[in-house]
C-alpha positions in Angstrom: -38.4 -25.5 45.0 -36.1 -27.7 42.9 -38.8 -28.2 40.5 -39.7 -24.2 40.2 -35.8 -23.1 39.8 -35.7 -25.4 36.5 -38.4 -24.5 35.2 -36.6 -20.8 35.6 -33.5 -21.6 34.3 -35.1 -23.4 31.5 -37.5 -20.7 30.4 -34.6 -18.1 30.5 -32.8 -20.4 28.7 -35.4 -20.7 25.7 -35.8 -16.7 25.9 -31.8 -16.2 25.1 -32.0 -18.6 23.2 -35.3 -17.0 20.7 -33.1 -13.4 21.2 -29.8 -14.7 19.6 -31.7 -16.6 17.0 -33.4 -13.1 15.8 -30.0 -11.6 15.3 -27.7 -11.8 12.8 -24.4 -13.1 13.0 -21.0 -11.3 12.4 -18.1 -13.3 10.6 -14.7 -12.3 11.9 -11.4 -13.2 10.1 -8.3 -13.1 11.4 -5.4 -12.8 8.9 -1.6 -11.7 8.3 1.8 -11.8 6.6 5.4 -12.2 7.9 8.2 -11.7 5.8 11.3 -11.4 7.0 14.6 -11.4 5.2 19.1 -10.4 5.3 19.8 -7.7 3.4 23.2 -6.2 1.9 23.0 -2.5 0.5 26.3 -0.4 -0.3 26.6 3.4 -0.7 24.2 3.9 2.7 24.1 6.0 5.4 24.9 9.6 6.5 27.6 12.0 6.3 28.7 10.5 10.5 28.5 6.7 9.3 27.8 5.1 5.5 29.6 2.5 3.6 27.8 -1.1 3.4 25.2 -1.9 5.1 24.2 -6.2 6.6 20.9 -5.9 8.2 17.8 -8.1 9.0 15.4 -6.6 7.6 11.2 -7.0 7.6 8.6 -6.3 4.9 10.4 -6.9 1.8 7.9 -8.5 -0.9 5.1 -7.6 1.6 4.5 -5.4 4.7 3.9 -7.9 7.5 0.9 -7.1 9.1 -2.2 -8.8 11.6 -5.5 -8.0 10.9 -9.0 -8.5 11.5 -12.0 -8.4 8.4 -15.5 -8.5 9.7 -18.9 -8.7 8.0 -22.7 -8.9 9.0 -25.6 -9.5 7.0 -27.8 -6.6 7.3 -30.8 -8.7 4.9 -31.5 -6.8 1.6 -28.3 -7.8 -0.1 -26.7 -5.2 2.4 -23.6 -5.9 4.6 -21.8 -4.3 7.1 -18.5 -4.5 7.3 -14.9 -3.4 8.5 -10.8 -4.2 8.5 -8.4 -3.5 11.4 -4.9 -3.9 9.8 -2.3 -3.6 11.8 1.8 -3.1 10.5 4.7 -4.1 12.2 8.4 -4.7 12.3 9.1 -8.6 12.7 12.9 -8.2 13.4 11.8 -5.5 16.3 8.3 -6.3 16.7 7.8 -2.6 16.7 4.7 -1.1 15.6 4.7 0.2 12.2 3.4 3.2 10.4 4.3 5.6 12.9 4.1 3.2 15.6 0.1 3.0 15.1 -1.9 0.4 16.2 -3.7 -0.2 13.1 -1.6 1.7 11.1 -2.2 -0.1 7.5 -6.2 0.0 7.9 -8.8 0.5 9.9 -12.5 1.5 8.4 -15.8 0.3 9.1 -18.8 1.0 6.5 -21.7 -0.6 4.6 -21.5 -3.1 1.0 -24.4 -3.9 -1.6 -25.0 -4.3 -4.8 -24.1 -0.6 -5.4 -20.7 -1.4 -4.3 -18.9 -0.3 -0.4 -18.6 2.9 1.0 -16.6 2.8 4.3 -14.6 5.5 7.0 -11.6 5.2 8.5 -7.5 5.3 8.0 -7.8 3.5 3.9 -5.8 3.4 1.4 -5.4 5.6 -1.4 -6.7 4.8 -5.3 -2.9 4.4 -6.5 -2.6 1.7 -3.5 -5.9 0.3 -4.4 -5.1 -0.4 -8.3 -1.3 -0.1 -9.5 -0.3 -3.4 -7.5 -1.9 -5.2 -10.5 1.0 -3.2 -12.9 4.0 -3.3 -10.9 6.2 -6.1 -11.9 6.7 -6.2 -7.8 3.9 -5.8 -7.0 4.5 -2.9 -5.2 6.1 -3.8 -2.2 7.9 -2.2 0.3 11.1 -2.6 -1.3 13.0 -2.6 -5.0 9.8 -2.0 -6.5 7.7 0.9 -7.6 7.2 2.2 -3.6 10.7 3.0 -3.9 10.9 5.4 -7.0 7.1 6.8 -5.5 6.1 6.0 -2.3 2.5 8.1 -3.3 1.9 4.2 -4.6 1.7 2.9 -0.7 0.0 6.2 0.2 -2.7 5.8 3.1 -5.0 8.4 4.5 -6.7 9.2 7.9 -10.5 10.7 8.2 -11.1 9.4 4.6 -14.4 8.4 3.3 -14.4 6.0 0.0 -16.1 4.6 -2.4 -15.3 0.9 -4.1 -17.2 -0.9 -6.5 -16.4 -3.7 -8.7 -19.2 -4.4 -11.7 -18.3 -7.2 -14.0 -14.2 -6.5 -15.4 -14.6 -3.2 -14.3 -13.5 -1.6 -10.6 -14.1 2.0 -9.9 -12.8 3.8 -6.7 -12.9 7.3 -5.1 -11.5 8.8 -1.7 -12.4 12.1 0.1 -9.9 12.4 3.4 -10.4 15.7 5.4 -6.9 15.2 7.0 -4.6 13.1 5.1 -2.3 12.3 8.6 -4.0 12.7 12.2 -0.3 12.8 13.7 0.0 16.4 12.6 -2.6 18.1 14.8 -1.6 21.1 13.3 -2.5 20.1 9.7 -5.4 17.5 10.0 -9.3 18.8 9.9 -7.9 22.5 11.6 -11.1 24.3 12.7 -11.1 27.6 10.0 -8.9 25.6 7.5 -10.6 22.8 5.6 -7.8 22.7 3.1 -5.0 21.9 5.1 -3.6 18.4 4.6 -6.9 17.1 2.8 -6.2 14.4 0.5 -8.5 12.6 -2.6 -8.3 10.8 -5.6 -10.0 8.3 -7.7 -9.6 5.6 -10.0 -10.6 3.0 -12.6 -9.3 -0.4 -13.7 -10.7 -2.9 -16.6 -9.7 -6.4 -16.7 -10.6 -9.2 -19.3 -9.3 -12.1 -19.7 -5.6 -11.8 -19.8 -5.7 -8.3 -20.6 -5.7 -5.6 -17.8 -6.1 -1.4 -17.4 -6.5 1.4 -14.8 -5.6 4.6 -14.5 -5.5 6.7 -10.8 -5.1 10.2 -9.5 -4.3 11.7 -6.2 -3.5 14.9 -5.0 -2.8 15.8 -1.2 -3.0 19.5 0.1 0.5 21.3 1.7 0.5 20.9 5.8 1.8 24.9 5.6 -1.0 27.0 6.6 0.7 29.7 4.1 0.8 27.9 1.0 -2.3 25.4 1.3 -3.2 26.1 -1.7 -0.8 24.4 -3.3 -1.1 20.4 -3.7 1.1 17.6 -4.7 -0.9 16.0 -8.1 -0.2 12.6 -9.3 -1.7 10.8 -12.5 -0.7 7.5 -13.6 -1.7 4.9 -16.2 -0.8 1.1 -16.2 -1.5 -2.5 -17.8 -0.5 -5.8 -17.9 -1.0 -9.2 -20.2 -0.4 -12.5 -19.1 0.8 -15.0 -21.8 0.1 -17.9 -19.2 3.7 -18.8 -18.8 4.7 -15.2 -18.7 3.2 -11.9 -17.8 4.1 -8.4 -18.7 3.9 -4.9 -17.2 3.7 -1.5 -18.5 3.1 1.8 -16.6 3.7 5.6 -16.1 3.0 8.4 -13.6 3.1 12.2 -14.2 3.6 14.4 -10.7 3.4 18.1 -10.5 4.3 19.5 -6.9 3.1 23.1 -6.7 5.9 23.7 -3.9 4.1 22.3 -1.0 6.8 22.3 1.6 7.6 25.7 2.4 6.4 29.2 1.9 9.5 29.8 -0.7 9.2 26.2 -2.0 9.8 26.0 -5.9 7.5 23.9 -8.1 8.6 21.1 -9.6 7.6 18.2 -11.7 8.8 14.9 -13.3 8.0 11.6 -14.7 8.4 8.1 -14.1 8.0 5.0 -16.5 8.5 1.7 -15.8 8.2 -2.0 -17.9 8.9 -5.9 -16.9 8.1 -9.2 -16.7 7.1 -12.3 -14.6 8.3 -15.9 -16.2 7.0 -18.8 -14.4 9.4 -21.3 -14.7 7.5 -24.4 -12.6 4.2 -23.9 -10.8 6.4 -23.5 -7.9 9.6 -21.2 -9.2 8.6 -17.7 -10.8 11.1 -14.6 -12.1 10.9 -11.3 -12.5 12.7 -8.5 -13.9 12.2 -4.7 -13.6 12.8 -1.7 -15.1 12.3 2.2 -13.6 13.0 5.4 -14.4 12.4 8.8 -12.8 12.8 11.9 -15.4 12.7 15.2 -13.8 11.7 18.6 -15.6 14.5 21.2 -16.0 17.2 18.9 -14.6 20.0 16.0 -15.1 19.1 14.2 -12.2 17.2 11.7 -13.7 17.8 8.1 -12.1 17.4 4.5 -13.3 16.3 0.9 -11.5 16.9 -2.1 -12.2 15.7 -5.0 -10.2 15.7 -8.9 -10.4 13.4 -11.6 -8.3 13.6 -15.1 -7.6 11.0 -16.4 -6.3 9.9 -19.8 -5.2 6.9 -21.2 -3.2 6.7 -24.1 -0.8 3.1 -24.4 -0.2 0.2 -21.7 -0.8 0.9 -20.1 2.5 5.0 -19.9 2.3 7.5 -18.7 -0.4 11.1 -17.9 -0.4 12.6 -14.9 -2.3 16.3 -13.2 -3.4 16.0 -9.8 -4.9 18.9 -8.4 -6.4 18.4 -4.8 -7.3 20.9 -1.4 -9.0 20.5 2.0 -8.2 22.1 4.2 -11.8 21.6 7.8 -10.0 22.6 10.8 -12.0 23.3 14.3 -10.9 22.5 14.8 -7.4 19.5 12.0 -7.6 19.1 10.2 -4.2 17.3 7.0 -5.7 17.5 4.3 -3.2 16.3 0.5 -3.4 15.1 0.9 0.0 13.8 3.8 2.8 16.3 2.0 5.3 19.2 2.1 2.3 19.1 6.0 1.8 21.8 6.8 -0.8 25.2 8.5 0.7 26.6 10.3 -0.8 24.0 12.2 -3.1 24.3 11.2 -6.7 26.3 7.5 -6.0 25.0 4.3 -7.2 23.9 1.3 -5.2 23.5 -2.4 -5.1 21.7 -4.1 -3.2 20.2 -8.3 -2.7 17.7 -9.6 -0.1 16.8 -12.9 1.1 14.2 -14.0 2.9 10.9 -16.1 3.6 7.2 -14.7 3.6 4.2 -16.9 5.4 0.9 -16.1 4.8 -1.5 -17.3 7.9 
């Protein structure tokens, strides 16, 4: 009986064994940020409580975030593949991005030679390419997010398109319902326009020397103007010298009146120029320059923002931003979305310090 009950357990052994040989095996990564930081920020608030503002603050270089990135070899050079990214708050530990659970990312989709196309929450073509222009980098904070935040734009129920041939990477989005919160604006039955979202984009890089360009243009949540769309079209390079690096961009945005039924078009510009100079392998700064001109009016702010930044090991860096606010007219430029400017039209200053681990 012994002898027979081996045998068993060995031939059912050898038959698991052939099955999980004959399929193919998925490679699962699991990666994240942390960056946490103090910040000061004056000429904050509301109308019931502003003045200065000490604050620990998270996500100020980059948005910290867990995430998983999968792929399986399908044979024929094609992969499947998908990213759970997941945003949070690591001075609350709150979920962020509306307090979803993977809020930053979450697609699934197939790769080849042809390039990726994927479903899911992704991000849009100005978040895929412009990080490469941004003196920052486009961060969270006192960078180019701040004057746009179109430039960390995301987008439920999207399908996309990336591929990446040689110096050249070419993207394009299609989202039926740009945010899946808003059950009244998101793929409504009758109503394909309402909140839809796409863009695309191109970028060239060689050598030292890199381009891209990128449009997006979202569709009003107001059943009675959907129609009418929020358009944005920017341009952007950069050249690194070896020791230094320099950065050039602009963006053009035409808003059709998207907010309300008796919502007034409007439109306006934003430039921006800076550089990185890398002191030691380990010490880097940066200086930035932005500013926002708006059509038909004097409220046309300015930003200006300096970064220290210095790096420990591959994985850890620690930072000081020091950044000014010039508003004009009844501009509300802040550094920061947790800084809002109070009251309209002032000036801020702002400086954050902190420490960013990469795992």
């Amino acid at each position: 009986m012994k002898k027979a009950l081996f045998a068993l357990a060995a031939a059912g052994t050898c038959a698991i064994s052939g099955v999980a040989s004959a399929q193919s095996t998925t490679n699962v990564t699991l990666y994240g940020i942390v960056d946490a930081g103090i910040e000061f920020a004056n000429h904050t608030g509301t109308a019931t409580a502003n003045g200065s503002k000490v604050a620990v603050n998270s996500g100020n270089m980059s948005g910290s975030r867990w995430g998983l990135r999968g792929t399986e070899d399908l044979g024929g050079g094609l992969k499947a593949i998908f990213t759970l990214e997941s945003g949070f708050d690591v001075d609350t530990g709150l979920s962020g991005q509306g307090s979803r659970l993977f809020g930053r990312q979450a697609f699934v989709g197939v790769q080849g030679n042809f390039g990726a196309v994927t479903l899911g929450r992704q991000q849009n073509s100005l978040y895929d390419l412009f990080g490469a222009y941004d003196p920052m980098g486009v961060g969270p904070k006192y960078s180019l997010n701040a004057v746009d935040s179109a430039f960390n734009g995301r987008a439920d129920n999207a399908v996309k398109y990336t591929g990446k041939f040689g110096g050249l990477t070419a993207t394009a989005f299609y989202s039926t319902g740009r945010d899946a919160t808003n059950a009244a604006a998101s793929e409504v039955p009758g109503n394909y326009k309402l909140g839809r979202n796409f863009g695309a984009g191109l970028a060239y890089t060689q050598g030292a020397f890199s381009v891209g360009t990128a449009y997006d243009q979202y569709q009003s949540n107001v059943p009675a103007v959907d129609d009418h769309a929020v358009k944005r079209l920017a341009f952007g390079g950069s050249y690194d010298f070896g020791v230094a690096k320099v950065f050039a961009g602009y963006r053009w945005m035409r808003d059709d009146g998207t907010a309300t039924a008796t919502s007034a078009a409007s439109r306006n510009n934003v430039y921006w120029l800076g550089g990185l100079y890398r002191v030691t392998p380990a010490l880097s700064l940066t200086g930035a320059a932005y500013y926002t001109d708006t059509h038909n009016s004097g409220n046309d702010p300015w930003m200006f923002v300096l970064s220290a930044d210095y790096a420990f090991s591959k994985r850890t860096d620690a930072y000081l931003n020091i950044g000014y606010v010039k508003n004009k007219g009844t501009s509300t430029l802040a550094l920061t979305s947790t800084n809002p400017i109070y009251p309209a039209g002032a000036n801020q200053t702002g400086a954050v310090v902190g420490i960013r681990h990469r795992f």
